[in-house]
N, C-alpha and C positions, 0 to 999 in steps of 0.2 A: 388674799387673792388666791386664784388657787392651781391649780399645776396647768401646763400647756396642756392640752387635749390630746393622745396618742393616737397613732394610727392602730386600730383596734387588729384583733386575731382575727380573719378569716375560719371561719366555723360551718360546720355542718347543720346547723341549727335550723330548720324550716322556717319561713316568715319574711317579711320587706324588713332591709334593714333603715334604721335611722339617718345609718352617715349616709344612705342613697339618697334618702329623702333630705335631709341638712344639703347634701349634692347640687340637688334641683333646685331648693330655695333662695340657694347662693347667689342668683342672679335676679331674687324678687327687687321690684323696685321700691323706691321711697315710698313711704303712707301716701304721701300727697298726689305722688303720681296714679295712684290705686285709681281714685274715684274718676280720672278722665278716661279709665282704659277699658273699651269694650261697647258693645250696643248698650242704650238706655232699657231695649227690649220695649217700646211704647210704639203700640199700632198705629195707624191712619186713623182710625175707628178713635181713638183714647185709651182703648183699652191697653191691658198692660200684661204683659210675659213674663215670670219668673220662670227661672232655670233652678230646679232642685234636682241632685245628685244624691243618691245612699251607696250604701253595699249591699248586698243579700241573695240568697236563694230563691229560688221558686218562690214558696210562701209566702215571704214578707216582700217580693216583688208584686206580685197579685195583690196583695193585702195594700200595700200603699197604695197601687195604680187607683184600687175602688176608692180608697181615700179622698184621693186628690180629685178623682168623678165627683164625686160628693163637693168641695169645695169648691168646683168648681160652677156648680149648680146652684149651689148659695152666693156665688160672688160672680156675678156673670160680668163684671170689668175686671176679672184676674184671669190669665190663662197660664196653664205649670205646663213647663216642656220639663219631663222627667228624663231620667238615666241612671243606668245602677249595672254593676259587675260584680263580678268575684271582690274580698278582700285583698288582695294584692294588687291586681291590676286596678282597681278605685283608688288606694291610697297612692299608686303612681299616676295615673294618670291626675289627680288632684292636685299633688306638687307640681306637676308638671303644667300645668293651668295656671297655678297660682306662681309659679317662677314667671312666666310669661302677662304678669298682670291683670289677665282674668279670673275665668272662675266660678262657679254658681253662685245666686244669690244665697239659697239657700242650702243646708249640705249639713251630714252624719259624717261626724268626725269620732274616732277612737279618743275615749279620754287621754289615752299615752302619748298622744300628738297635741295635744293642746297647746303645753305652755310653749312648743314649737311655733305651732303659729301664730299664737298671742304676742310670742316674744318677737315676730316679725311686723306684728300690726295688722294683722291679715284680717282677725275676728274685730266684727261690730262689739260696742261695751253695748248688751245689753237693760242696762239701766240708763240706756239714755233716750231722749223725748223721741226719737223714733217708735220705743219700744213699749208704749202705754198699753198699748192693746194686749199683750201676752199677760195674760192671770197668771199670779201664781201661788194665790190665796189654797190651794187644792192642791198641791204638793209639798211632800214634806219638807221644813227649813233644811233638815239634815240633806238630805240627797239633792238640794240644790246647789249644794257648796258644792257638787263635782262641778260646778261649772266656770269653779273659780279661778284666777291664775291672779296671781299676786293682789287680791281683793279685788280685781273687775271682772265682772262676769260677762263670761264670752261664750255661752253653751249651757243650756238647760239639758235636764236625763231626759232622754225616750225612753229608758226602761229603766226601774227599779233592780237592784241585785244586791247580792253579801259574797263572802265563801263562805264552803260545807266541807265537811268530808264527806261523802255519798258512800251511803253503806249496804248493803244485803241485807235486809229488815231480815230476812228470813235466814240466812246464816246465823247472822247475828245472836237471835234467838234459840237457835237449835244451839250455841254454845255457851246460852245461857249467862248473858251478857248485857241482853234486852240491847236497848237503844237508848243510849248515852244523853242523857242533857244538862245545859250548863251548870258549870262545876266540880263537871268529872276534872282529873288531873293525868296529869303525865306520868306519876306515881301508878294511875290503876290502869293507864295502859299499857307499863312497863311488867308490873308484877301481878296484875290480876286479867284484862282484858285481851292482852295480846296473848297470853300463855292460854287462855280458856278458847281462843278461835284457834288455836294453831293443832290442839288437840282434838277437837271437833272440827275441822275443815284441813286436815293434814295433807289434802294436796294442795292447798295457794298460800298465800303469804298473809297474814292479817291486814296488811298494808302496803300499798303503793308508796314507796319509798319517796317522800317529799323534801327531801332535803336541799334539791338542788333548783327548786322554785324559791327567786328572790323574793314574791310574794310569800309565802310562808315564813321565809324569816321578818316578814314588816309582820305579820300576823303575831308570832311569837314575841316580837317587839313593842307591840302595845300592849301585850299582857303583863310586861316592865317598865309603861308609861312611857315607852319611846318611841319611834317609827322610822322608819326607811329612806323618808324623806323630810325635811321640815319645810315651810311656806317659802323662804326664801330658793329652796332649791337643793341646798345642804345635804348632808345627809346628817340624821337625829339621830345615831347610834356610835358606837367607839369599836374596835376590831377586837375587844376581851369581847364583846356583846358577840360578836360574829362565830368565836373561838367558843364560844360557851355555845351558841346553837346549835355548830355544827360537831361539836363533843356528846350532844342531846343527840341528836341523830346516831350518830356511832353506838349510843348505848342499845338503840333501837334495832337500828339492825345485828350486834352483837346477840340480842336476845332472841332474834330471827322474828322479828314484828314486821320487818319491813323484808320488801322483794328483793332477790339475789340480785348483785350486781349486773349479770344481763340483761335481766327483763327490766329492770331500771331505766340503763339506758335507751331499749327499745321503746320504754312510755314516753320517754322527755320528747319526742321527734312533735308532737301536739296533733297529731293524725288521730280522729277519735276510732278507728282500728286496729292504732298498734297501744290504746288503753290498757294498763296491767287485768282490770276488771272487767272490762269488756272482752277482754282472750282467756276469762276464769282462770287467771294468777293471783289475783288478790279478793279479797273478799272488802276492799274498800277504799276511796282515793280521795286526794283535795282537788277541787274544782270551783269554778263560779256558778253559783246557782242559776245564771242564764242557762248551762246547758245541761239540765234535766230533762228536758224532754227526749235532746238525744239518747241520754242510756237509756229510758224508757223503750227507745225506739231499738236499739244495738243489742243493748243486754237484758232489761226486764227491769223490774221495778226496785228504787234504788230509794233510800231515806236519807234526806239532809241532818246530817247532827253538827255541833255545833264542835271547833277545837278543843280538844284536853287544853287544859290550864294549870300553873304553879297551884292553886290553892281554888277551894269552891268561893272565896272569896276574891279573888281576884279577875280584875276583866278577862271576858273570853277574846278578845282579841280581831274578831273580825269587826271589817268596816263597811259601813254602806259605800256603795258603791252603783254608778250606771251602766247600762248594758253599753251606753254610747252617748254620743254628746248631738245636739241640734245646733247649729250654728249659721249665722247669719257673714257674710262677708263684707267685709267694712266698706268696700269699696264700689258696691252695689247700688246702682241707681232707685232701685225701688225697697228702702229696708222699711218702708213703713208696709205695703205689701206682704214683705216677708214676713213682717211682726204677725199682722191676721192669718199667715197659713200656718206660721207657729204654734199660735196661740190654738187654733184648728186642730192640730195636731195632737198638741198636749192634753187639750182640756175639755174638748167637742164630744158629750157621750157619744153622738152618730158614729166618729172617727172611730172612739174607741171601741164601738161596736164591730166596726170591720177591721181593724189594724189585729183586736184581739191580744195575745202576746208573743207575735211573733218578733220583736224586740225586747222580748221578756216583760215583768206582769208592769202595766200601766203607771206612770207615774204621778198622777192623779186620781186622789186616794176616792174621793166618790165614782170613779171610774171602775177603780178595782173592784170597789164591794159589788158592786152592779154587778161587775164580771165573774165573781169569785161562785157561785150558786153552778154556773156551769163548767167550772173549772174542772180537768180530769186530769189523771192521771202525773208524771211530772212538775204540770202546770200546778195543779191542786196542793201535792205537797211541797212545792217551794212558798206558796201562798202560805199555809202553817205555818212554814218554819220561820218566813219573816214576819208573820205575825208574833210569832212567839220570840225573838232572837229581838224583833225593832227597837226596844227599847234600853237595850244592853250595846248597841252597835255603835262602833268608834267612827268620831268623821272623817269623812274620805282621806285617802293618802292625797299629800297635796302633790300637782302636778308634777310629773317628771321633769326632769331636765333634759336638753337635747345630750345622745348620746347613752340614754337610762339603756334601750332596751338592747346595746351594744355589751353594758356591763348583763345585763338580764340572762344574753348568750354564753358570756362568760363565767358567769354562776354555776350555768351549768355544766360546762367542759371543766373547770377544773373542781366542784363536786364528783363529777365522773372521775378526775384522775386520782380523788380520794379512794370510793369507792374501790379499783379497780388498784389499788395499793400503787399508784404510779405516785403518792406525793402523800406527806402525812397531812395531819389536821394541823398543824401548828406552820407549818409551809406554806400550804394551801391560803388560809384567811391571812398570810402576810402579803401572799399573792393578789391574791382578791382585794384586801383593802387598799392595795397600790390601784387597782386598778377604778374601784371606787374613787381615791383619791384624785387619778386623774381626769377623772368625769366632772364631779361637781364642785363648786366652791368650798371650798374650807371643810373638803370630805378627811 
């Protein structure tokens, strides 16, 4: 069993936090009361109204709306009332929907909210007789497992993704280092890679100091056959594992591979303006391959390579991953409905004709190829590198636990107190693993 759950540090961290969101759930009611609460949404007429919610900007706001014209035109007894904001305010006003027992039928969920809401009952099992209609013959097995929470699947990808580290093809080059692919090691970036960019690009840093992203340590953890989290919720690692990562990092920036402890913590803030490589402090960063197209846009053109590894024989470490989850709400009068907008969604070349990738590249792989001829810039070279990387990719981390992205914050504050000589490395991950501890089961 595993420790009482703490009242977490108040942090500077940018982002909605979890316990807000646990906050608002707090009051969601029983499964059963779910399905009586709210309009059925069904016209005079017969026809029938889904309610679908996303998040996004401009593009992928316009991008869905011609979508849903489109579905709408093929299904003229369905009609979408849409809605979409910023990420923060959708993920609150969501909880706050679904505290109150409604809620969209349909809705784009963060994978890092999932076993949140699954563990409340909130998500449709999509394998169930509602759910014929959605194909998923056309998407990779691998990348449907993001939609799993304790083996039911409550959320298929809208978008395909990995991590990179994103590099300066063209620094890179000029230091005569080329562009790493898997099986480079942590050995050639210690003694040969980081020392040859630091002498050819002697004003920035070879690297954006990643130490204090929990996702790089799940990264570094499957290249030891273990991971960050395991199915039940746990965590799959031991706090030597933790002490040995972030001892690997110390040697890194010892060696001045990684950015001086200010511009460090200036990158953690997750603002793609205050990026070490996007202000030419570094010559290269870890990121998700979703957002390629920004640096393309911010800084200029940027190469996905794959993580240094213990050995060119050992896994690289990253995992498939989705930009985001689709999900159906359990409680929804019309899920067979939402099945066919789903299914619309994912699998519909027309859809994927207008959607494009502005949820990153298509999760349906005869969609992609279709798509891949016109693909530029960004777009085009994430397309490469998961063509190239797809068959080396570890499966998804399994769902968070409520509470994950509280420790996520905390990773990073006391990484920074590393950093910044406020606490040694032996302190720190005793620190950190308490706090791990008190998050998940038998952490």
């Amino acid at each position: 069993m595993s420790a009482p759950r703490r009242s977490p540090r108040q942090t500077s961290t940018a982002g909605l936090s979890r316990r807000r969101l646990l906050t608002a759930l707090a009051a969601l009611p029983a499964a059963g009361a779910l399905s009586a609460c709210g309009s059925d949404g069904s016209a005079g007429d017969g026809s029938v109204t889904l309610d679908f919610q996303w998040w996004g900007s401009g593009d992928r706001n316009l991008a869905t709306g011609k979508a849903v014209e489109l579905f709408e035109r093929r299904h003229p007894g369905i009609e979408v009332s849409t809605s979409f904001a910023g990420y923060d305010a959708y993920v609150q006003r969501l909880a706050t929907q679904v505290a109150a027992g409604a809620g969209p039928d349909i809705m784009q969920i963060d994978v890092a909210y999932l076993r949140t809401y699954a563990d409340r009952d909130v998500l449709a099992d999509l394998d169930g007789p509602d759910f014929t209609a959605v194909a998923r013959a056309g998407i990779p097995p691998l990348y449907q497992r993001t939609g799993l929470v304790d083996g039911r699947r409550v959320g298929m990808p809208m978008g395909i993704a990995t991590t990179a580290l994103f590099v300066d093809p063209a620094l890179w080059r000029r230091a005569g280092v080329g562009i790493p692919r898997i099986g480079w090691t942590w050995d050639d970036l210690l003694n040969d890679i980081g020392p040859k960019l630091k002498r050819a690009v002697p004003g920035r840093a070879p690297l954006t100091d990643f130490g204090g992203y929990v996702e790089c340590l799940h990264v570094w953890l499957v290249q030891r056959g273990k991971s960050l989290y395991i199915d039940d919720g746990s965590t799959g690692f031991t706090k030597a594992d933790l002490l040995a990562f972030w001892q690997l990092m110390g040697r890194l920036r010892d060696k001045g591979v990684f950015t001086p402890p200010p511009v460090t913590a200036s990158s953690l803030t997750g603002a793609s303006g205050d990026r070490a490589l996007v202000r030419k402090l570094s010559t290269a960063e870890f990121q998700i391959t979703s957002t390629a197209t920004s640096y393309w846009q911010t800084y200029g053109e940027v190469a996905p390579v794959p993580f240094p590894t213990e050995s060119s024989a050992a896994p690289p470490g990253m995992a498939a991953a989705a930009s985001a989850a689709l999900c159906v709400r359990r409680g929804s009068a019309h899920r067979r409905e939402a099945a066919t907008l789903m299914d619309f969604l994912l699998n519909d070349p027309g859809a994927a004709d207008l959607l494009g990738v502005v949820r990153g590249l298509p999760p349906n792989q005869a969609n992609l190829d279709r798509l891949t001829p016109a693909l530029t810039g960004g777009d085009r070279a994430i397309q490469r590198y998961l063509a190239e990387v797809g068959g080396r990719l570890a499966p998804p981390l399994p769902p968070a636990p409520p509470g994950a992205d509280e420790d996520k914050n905390e990773f990073r504050r006391i990484y920074q107190d590393i950093i910044f000589g406020k606490s040694g490395v032996r302190a720190a991950a005793d620190e950190m693993w308490d706090k791990f501890h008190t998050t998940v089961p038998q952490g």
